[in-house]
LUMBA-289700 format. One record per atom (N, C-alpha, C, CB): residue in three letters; x, y, z. Coordinates in Angstrom, 2 decimals. Glycine has a CB too. Layout:
N
+------+---------+---------+---------+
! type !       u !       v !       w !
+------+---------+---------+---------+
!  ala !       X !       Y !       Z !
...
+------+---------+---------+---------+
//
This chain:
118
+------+---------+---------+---------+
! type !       u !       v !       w !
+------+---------+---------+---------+
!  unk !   71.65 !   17.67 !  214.77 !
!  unk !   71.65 !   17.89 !  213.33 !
!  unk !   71.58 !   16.55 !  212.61 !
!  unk !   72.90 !   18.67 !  212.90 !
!  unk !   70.91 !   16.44 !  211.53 !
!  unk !   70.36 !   15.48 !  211.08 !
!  unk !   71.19 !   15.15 !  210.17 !
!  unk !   69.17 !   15.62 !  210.74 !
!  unk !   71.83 !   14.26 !  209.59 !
!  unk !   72.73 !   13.80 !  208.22 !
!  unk !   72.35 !   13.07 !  207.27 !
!  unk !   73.77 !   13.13 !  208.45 !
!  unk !   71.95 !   13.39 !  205.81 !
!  unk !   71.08 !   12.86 !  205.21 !
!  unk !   72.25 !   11.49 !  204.28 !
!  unk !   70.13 !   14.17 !  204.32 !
!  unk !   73.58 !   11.48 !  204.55 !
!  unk !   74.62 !   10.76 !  204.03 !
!  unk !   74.65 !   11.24 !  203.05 !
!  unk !   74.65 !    9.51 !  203.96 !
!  unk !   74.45 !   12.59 !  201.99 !
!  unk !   75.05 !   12.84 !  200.99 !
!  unk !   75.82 !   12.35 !  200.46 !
!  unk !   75.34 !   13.50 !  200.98 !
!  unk !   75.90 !   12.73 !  199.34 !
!  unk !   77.45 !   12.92 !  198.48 !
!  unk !   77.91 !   14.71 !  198.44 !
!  unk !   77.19 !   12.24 !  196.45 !
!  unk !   79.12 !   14.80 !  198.38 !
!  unk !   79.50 !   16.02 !  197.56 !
!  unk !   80.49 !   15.28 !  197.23 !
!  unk !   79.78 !   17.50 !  198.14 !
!  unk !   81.07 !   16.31 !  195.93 !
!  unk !   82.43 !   16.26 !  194.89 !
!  unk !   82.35 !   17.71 !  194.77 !
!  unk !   82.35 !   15.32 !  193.22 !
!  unk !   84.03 !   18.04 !  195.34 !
!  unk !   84.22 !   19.56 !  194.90 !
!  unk !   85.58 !   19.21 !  193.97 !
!  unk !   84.49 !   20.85 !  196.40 !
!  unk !   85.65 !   20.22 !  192.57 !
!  unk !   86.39 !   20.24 !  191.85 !
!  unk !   87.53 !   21.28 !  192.33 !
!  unk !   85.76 !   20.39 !  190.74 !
!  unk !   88.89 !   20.57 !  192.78 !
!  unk !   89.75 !   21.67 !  193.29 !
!  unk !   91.25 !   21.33 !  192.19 !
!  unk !   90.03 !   21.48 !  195.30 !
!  unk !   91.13 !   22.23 !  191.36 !
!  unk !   92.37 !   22.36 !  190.67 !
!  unk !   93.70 !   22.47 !  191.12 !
!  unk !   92.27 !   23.22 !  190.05 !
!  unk !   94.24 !   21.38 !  190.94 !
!  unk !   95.55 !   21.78 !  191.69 !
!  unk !   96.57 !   22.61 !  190.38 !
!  unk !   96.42 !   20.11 !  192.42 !
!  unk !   96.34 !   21.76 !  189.45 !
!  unk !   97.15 !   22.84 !  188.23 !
!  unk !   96.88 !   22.56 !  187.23 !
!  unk !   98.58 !   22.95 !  188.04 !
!  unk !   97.20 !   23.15 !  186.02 !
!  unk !   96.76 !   22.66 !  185.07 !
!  unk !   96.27 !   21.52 !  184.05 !
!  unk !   97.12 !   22.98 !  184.94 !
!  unk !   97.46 !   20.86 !  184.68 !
!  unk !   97.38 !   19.60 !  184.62 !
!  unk !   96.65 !   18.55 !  185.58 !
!  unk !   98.46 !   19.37 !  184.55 !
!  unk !   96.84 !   18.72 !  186.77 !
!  unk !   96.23 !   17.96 !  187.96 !
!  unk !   95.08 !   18.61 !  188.32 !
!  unk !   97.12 !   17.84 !  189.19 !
!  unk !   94.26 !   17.30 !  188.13 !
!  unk !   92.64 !   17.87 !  188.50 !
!  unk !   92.53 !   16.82 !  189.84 !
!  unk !   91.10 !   17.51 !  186.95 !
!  unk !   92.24 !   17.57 !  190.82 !
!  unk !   91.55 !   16.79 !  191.73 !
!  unk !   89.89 !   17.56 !  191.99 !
!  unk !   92.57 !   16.70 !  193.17 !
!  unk !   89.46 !   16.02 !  192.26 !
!  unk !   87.94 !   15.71 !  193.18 !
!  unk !   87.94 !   15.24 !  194.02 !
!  unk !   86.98 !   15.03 !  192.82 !
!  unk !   87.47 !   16.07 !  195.51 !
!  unk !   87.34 !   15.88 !  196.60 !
!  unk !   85.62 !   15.03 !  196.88 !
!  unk !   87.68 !   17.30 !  197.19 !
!  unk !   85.89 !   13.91 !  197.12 !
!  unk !   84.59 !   13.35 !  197.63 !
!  unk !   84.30 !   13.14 !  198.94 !
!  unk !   84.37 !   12.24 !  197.15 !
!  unk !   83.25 !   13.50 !  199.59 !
!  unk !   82.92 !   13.26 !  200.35 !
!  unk !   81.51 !   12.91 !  201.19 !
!  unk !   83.45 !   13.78 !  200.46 !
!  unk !   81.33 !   11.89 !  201.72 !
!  unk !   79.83 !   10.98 !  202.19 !
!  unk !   79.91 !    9.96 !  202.04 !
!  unk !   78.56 !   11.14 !  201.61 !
!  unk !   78.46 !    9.46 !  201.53 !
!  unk !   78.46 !    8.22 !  200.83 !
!  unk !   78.57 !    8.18 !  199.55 !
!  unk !   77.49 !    7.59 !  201.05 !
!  unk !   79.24 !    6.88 !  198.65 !
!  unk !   79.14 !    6.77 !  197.38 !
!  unk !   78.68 !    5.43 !  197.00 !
!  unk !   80.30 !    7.11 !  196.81 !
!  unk !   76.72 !    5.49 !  196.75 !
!  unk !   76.20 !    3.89 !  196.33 !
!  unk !   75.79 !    4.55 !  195.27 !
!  unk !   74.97 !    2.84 !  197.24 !
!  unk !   74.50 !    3.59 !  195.38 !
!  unk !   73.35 !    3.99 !  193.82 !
!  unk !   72.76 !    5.03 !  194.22 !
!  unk !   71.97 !    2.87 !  193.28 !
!  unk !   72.60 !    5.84 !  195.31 !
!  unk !   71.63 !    7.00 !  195.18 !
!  unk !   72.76 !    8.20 !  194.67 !
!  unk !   70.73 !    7.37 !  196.84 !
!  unk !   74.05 !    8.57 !  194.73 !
!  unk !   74.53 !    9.36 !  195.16 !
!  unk !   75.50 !    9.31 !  194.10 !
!  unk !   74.77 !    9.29 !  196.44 !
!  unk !   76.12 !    8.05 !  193.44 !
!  unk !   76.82 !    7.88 !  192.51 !
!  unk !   76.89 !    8.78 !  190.77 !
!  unk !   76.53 !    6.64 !  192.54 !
!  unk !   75.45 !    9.26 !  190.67 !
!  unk !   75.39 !   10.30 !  189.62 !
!  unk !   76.44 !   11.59 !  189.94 !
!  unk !   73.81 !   10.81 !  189.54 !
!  unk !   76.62 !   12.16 !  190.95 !
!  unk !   76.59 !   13.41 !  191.41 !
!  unk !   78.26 !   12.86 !  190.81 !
!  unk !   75.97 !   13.97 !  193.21 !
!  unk !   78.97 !   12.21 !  191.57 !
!  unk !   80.03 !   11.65 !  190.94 !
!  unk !   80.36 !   11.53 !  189.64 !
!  unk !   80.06 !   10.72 !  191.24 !
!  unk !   80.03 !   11.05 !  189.15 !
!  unk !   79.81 !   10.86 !  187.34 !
!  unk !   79.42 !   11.66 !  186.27 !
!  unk !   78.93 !   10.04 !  187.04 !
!  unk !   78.54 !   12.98 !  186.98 !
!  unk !   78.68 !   14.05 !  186.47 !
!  unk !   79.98 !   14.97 !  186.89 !
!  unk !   77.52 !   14.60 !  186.69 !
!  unk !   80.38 !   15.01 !  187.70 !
!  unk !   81.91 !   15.86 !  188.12 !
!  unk !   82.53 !   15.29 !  187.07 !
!  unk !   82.82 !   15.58 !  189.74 !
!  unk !   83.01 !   13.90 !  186.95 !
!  unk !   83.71 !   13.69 !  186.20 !
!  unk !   83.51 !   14.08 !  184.71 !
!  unk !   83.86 !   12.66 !  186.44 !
!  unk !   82.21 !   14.21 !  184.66 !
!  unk !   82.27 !   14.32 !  183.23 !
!  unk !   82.64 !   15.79 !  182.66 !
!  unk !   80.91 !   13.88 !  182.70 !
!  unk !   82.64 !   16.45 !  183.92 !
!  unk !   83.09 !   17.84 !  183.92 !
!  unk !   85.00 !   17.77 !  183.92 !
!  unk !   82.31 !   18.69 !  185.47 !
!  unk !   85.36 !   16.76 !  183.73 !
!  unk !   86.68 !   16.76 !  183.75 !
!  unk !   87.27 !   17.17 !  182.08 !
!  unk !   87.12 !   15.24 !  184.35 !
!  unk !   87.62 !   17.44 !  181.95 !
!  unk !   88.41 !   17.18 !  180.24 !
!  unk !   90.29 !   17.24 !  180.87 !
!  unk !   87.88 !   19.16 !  178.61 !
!  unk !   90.44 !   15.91 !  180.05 !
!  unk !   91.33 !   15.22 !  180.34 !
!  unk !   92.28 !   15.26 !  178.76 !
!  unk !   90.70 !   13.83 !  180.94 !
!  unk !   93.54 !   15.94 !  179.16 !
!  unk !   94.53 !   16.15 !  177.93 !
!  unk !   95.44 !   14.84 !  178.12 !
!  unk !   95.51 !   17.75 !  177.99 !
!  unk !   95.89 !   14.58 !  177.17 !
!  unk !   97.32 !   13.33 !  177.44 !
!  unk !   98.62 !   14.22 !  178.78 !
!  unk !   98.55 !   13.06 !  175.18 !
!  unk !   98.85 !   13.20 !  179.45 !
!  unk !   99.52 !   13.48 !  180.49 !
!  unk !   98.76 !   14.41 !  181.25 !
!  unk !  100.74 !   13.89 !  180.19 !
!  unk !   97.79 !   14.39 !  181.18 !
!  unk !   97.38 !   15.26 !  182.50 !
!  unk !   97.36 !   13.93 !  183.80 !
!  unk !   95.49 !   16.18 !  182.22 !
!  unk !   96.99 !   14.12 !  184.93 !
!  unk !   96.26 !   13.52 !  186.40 !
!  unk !   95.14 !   13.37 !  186.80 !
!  unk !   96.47 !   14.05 !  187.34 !
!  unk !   94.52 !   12.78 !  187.07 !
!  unk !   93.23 !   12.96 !  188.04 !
!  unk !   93.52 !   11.97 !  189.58 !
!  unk !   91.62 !   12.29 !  187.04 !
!  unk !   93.39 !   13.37 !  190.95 !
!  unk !   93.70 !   13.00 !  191.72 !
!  unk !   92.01 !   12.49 !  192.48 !
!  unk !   94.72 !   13.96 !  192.21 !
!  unk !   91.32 !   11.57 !  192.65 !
!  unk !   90.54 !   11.46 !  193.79 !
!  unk !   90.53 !   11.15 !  195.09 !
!  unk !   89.99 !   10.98 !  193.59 !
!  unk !   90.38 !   12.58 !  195.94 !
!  unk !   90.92 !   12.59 !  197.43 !
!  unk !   89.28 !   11.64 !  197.96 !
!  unk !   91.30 !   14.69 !  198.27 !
!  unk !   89.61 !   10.89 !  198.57 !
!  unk !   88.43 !   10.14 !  199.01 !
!  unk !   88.72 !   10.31 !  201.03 !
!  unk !   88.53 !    8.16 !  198.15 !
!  unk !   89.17 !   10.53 !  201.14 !
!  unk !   89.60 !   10.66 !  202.75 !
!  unk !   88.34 !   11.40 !  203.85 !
!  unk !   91.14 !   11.78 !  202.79 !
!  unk !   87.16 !   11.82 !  202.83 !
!  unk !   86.45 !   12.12 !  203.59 !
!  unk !   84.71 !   11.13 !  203.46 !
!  unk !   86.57 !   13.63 !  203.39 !
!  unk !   85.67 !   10.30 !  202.93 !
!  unk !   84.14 !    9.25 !  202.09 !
!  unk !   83.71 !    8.58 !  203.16 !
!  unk !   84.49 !    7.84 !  200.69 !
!  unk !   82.74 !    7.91 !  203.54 !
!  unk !   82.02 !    7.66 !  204.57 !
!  unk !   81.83 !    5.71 !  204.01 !
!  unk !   80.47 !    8.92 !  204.67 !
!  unk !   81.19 !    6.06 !  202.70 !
!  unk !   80.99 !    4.37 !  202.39 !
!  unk !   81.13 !    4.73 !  201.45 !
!  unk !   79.81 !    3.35 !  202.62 !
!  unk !   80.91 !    3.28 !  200.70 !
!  unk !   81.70 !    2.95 !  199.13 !
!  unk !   80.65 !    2.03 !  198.46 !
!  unk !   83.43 !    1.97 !  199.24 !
!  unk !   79.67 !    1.42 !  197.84 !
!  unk !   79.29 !    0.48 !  197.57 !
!  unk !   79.66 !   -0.01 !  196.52 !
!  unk !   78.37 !    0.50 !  197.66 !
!  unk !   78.90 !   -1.07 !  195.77 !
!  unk !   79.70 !   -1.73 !  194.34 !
!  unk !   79.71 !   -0.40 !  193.23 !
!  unk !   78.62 !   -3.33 !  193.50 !
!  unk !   78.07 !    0.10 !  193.47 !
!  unk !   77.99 !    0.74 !  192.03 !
!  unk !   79.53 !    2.52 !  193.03 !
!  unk !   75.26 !    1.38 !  191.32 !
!  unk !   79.79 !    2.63 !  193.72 !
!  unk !   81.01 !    3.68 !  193.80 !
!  unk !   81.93 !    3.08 !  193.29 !
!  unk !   81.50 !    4.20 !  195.11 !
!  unk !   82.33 !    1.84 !  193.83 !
!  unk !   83.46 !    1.08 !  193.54 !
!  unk !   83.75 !    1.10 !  191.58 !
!  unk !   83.07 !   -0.60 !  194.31 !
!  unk !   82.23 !    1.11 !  190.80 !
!  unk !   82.34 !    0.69 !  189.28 !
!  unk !   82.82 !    2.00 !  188.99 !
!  unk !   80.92 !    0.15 !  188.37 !
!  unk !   82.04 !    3.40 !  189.71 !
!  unk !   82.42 !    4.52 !  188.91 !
!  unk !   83.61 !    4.76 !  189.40 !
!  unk !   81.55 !    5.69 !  188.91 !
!  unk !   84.47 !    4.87 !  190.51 !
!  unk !   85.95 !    4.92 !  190.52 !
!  unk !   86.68 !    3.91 !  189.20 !
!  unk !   86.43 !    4.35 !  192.13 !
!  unk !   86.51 !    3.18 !  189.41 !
!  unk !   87.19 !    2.19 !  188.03 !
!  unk !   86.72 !    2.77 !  186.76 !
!  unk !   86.63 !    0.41 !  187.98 !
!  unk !   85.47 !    2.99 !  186.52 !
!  unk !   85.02 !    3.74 !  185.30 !
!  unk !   85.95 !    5.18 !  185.08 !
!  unk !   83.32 !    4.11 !  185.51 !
!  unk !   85.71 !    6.21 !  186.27 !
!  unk !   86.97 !    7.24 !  186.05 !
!  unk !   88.29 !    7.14 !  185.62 !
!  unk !   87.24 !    7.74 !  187.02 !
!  unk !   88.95 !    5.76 !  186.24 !
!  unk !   90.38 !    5.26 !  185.87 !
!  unk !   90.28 !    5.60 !  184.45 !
!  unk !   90.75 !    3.58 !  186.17 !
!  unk !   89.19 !    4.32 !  183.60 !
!  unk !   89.18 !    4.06 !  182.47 !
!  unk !   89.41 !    5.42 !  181.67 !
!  unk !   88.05 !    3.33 !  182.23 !
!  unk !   88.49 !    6.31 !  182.03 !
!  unk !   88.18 !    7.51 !  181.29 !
!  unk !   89.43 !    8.06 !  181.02 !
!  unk !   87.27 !    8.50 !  181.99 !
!  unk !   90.37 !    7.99 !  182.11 !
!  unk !   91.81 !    9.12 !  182.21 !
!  unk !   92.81 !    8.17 !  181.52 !
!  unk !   92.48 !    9.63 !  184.10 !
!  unk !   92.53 !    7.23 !  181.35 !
!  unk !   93.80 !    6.40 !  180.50 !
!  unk !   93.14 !    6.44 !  179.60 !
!  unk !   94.43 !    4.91 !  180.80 !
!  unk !   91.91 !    6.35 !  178.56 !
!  unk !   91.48 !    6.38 !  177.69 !
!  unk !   91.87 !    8.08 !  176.79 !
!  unk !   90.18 !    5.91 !  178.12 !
!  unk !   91.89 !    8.38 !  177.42 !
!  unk !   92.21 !   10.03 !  177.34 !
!  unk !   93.79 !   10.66 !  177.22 !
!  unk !   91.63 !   10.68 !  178.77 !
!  unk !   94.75 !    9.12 !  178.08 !
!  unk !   96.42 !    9.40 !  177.82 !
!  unk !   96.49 !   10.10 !  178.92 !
!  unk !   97.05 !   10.26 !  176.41 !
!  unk !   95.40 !   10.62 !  180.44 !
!  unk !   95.91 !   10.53 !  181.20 !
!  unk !   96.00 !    9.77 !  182.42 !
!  unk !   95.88 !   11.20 !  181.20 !
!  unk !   96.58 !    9.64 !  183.70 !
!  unk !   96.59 !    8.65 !  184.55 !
!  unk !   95.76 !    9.48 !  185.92 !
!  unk !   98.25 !    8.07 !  184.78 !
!  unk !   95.11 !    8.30 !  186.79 !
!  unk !   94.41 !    8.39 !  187.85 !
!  unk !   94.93 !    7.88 !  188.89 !
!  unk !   93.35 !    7.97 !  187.69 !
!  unk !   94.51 !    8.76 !  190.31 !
!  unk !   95.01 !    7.70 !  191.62 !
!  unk !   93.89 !    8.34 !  192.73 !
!  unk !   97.08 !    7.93 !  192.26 !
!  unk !   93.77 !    7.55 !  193.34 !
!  unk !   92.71 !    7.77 !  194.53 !
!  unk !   93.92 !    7.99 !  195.34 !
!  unk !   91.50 !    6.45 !  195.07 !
!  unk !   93.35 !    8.70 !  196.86 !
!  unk !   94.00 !    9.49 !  197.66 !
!  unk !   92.95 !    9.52 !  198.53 !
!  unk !   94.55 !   10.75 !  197.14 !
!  unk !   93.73 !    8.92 !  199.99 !
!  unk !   92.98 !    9.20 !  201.55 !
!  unk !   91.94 !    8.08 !  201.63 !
!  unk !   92.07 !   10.87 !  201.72 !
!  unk !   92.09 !    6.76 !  200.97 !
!  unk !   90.95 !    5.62 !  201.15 !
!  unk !   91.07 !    5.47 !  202.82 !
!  unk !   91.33 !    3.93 !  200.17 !
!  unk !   90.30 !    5.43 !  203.40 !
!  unk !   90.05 !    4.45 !  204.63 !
!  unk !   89.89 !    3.25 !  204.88 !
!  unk !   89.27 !    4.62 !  205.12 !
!  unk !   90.81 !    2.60 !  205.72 !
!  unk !   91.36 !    1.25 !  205.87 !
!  unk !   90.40 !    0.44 !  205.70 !
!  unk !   91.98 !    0.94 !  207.07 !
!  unk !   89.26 !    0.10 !  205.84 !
!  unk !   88.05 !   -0.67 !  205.91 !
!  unk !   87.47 !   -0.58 !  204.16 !
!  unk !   86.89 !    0.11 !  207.21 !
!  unk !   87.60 !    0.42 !  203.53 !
!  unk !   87.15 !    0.85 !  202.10 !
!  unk !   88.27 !    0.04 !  201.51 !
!  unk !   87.11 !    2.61 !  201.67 !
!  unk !   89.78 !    0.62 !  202.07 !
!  unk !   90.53 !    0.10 !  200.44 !
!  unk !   90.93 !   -1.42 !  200.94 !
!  unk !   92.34 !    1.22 !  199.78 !
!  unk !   90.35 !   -2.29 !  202.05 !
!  unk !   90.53 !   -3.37 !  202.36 !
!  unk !   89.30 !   -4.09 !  201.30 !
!  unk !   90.50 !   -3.49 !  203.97 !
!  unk !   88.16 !   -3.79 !  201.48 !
!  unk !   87.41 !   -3.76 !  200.05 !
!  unk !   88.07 !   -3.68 !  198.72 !
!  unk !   86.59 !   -2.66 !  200.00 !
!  unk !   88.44 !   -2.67 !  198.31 !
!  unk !   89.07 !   -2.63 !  197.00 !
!  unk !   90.44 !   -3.47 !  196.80 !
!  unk !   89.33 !   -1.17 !  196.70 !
!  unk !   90.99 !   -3.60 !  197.77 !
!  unk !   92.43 !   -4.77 !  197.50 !
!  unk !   91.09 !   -6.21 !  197.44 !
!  unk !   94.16 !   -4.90 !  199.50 !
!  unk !   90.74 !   -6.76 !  198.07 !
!  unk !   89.51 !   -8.03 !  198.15 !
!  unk !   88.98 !   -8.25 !  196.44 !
!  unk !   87.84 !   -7.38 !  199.34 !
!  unk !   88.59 !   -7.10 !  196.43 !
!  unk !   88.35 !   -7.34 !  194.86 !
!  unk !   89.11 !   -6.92 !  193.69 !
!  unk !   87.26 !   -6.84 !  194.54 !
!  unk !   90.58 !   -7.06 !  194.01 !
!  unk !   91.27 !   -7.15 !  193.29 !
!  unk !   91.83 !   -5.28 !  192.68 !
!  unk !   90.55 !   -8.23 !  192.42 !
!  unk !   91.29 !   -4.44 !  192.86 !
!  unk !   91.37 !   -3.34 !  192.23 !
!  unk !   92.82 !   -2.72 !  193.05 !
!  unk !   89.88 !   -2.48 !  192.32 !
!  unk !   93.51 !   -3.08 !  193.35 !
!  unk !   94.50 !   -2.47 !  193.91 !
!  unk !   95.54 !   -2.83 !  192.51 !
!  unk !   94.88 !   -3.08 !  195.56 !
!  unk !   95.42 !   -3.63 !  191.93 !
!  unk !   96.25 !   -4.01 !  190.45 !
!  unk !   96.00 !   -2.66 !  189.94 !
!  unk !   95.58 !   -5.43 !  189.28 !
!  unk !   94.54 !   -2.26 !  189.35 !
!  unk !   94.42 !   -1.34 !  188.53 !
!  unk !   94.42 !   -0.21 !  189.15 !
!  unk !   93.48 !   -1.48 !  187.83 !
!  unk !   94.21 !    0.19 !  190.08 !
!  unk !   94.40 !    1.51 !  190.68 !
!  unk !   95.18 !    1.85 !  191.79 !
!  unk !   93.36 !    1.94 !  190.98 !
!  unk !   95.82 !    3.14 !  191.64 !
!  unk !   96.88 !    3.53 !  192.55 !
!  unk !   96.48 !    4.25 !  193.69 !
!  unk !   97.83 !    4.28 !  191.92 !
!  unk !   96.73 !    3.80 !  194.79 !
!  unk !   96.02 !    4.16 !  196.33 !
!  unk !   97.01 !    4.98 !  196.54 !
!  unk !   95.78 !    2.93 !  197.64 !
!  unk !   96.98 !    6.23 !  197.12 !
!  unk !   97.80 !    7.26 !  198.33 !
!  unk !   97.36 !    7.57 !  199.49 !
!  unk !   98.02 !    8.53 !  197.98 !
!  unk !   98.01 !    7.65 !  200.45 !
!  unk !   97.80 !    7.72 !  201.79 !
!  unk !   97.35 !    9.46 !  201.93 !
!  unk !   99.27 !    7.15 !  202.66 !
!  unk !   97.31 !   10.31 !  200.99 !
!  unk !   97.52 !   11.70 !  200.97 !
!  unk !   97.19 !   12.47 !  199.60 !
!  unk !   98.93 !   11.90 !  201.34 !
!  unk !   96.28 !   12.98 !  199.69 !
!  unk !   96.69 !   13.98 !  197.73 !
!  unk !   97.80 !   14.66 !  197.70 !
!  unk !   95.56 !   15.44 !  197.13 !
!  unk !   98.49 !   15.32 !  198.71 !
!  unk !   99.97 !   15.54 !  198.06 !
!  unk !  100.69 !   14.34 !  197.88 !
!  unk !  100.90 !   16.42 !  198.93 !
!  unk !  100.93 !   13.26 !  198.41 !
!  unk !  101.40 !   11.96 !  198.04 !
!  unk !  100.99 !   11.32 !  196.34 !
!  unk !  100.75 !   11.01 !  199.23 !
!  unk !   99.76 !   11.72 !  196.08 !
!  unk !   99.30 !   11.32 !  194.87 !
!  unk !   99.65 !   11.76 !  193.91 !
!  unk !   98.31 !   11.37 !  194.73 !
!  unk !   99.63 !   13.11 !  194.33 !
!  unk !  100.25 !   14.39 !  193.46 !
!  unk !  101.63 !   14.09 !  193.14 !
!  unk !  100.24 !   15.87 !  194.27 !
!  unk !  102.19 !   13.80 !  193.92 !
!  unk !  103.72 !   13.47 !  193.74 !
!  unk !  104.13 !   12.55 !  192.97 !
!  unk !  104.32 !   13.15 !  194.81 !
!  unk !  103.26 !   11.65 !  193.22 !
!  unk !  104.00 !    9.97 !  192.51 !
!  unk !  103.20 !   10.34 !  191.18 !
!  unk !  103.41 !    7.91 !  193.46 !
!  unk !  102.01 !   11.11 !  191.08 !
!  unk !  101.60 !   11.24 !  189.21 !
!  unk !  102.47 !   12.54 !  188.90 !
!  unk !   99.50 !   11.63 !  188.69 !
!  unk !  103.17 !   13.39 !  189.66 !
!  unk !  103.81 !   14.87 !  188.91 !
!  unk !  105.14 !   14.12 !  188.56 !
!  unk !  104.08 !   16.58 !  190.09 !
+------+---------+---------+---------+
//
């Protein structure tokens, strides 16, 4: 079977408040829209969450790396807060390198994420 490295993003509500997006594949420049439209499918109230489970992501490139940070922006711009969930050691060794571990909150787990934003 052939693997074309997709992307998917499935929108799985955890509650009313907590929105998670499950990503999974690759996330560069070909694939990064598909992303950026989910999100834009988000509507984000003050104090809500956005959890992104990434634990099934394959790669990351700069332009994934901008739209994760771009999502941050969106959910604090909005009054609510963001955390990625399930990075793989090689990815969030990347994202600590370039500094993004300041601005964004890593979990080993989306119930872990869930927890520290509920």
């Amino acid at each position: 079977m052939q693997h074309d490295h997709g992307l998917t993003v499935t929108y799985q509500p955890h509650s009313a408040r907590i929105h998670v997006l499950v990503v999974s594949g690759d996330l560069d420049h070909h694939t990064s829209s598909r992303l950026l439209a989910a999100l834009d499918d988000v509507t984000f109230a003050p104090g809500d969450a956005l959890v992104v489970d990434l634990s099934a992501l394959t790669f990351c490139d700069s332009t994934g790396v901008s739209i994760l940070v771009t999502a941050h922006q969106r959910a604090r711009e909005a009054g609510a807060r963001a955390a990625l969930a399930g990075l793989a050691p090689d990815i969030a060794h990347v994202f600590k390198i370039m500094g993004l571990d300041r601005l964004l909150s890593f979990h080993d787990t989306t119930a872990d994420a869930i927890a520290a934003l509920g």
